[in-house]
C-alpha positions as CSV (number, residue, x, y, z in Angstrom):
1,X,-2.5,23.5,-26.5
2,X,-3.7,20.9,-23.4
3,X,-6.8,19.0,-24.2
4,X,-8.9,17.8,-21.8
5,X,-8.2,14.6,-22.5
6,X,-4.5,15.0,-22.3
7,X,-4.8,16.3,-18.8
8,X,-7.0,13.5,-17.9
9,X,-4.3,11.1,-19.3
10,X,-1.7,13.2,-17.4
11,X,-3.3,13.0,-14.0
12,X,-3.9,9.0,-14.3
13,X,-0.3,8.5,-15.1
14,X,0.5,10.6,-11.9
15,X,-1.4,8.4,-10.1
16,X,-0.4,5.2,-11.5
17,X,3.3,6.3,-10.3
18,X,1.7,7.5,-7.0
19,X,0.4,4.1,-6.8
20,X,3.7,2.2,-7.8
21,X,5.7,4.4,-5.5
22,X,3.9,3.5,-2.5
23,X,3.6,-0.2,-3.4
24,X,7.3,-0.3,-3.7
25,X,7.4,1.0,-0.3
26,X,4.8,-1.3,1.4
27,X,6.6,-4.2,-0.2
28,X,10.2,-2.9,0.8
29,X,9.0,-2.4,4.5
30,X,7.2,-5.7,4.0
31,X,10.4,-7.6,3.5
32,X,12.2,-5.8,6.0
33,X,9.8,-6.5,8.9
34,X,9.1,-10.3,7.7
35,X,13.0,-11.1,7.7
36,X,12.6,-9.3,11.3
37,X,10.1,-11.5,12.1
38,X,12.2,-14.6,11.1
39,X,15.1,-13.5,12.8
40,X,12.7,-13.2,16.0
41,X,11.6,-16.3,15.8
42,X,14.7,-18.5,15.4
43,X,16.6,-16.0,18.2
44,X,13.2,-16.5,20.4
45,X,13.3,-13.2,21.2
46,X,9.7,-12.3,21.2
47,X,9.9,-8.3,21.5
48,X,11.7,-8.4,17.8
49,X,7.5,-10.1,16.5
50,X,6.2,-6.1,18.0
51,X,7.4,-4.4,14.9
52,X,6.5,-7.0,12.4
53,X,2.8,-7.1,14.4
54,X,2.0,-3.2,13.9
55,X,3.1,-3.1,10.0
56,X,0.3,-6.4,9.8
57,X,-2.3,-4.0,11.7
58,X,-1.0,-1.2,9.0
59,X,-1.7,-3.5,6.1
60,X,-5.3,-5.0,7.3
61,X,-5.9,-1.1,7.9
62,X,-4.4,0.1,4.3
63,X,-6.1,-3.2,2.2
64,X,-9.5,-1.6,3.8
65,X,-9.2,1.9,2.9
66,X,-7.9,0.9,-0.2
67,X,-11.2,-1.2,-0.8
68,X,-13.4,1.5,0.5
69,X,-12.1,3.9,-2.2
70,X,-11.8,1.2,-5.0
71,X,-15.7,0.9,-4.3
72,X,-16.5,4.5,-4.1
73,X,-14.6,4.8,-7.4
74,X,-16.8,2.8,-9.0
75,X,-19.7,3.8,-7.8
76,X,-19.1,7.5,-9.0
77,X,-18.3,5.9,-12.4
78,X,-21.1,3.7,-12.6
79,X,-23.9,6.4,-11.4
């Protein structure tokens, strides 16, 4: 029989590999876009930088939503 606390403990590790899975992504696309950006550069072709521009916008976005709700996590927990 499921405790509560095993359910808990379930649901964390869900979101641990929820978490993982989506950094691995971010950090794939990340190198993908950066080497685009490289390549950009030293062909001096400057429409190659657009991509690698709007996954930067995506990340300063993301970082902040991930901040908001890192701070709203902790406030449910501290209140």
């Amino acid at each position: 029989m499921a405790t509560t606390s095993d359910s808990v403990d379930s649901a964390g590790r869900r979101l641990a590999t929820v978490i993982l899975c989506v950094s691995l992504a971010f950090s794939l696309a990340g190198v993908t876009v950066n080497g685009l950006a490289l390549y950009a550069v030293r062909a001096n072709r400057r429409t190659v930088l657009i991509p690698w521009l709007v996954f930067q916008l995506l990340v300063i976005i993301g970082e902040d939503k991930v901040f908001l709700f890192i701070c709203r996590i902790q406030m449910v927990f501290l209140a």
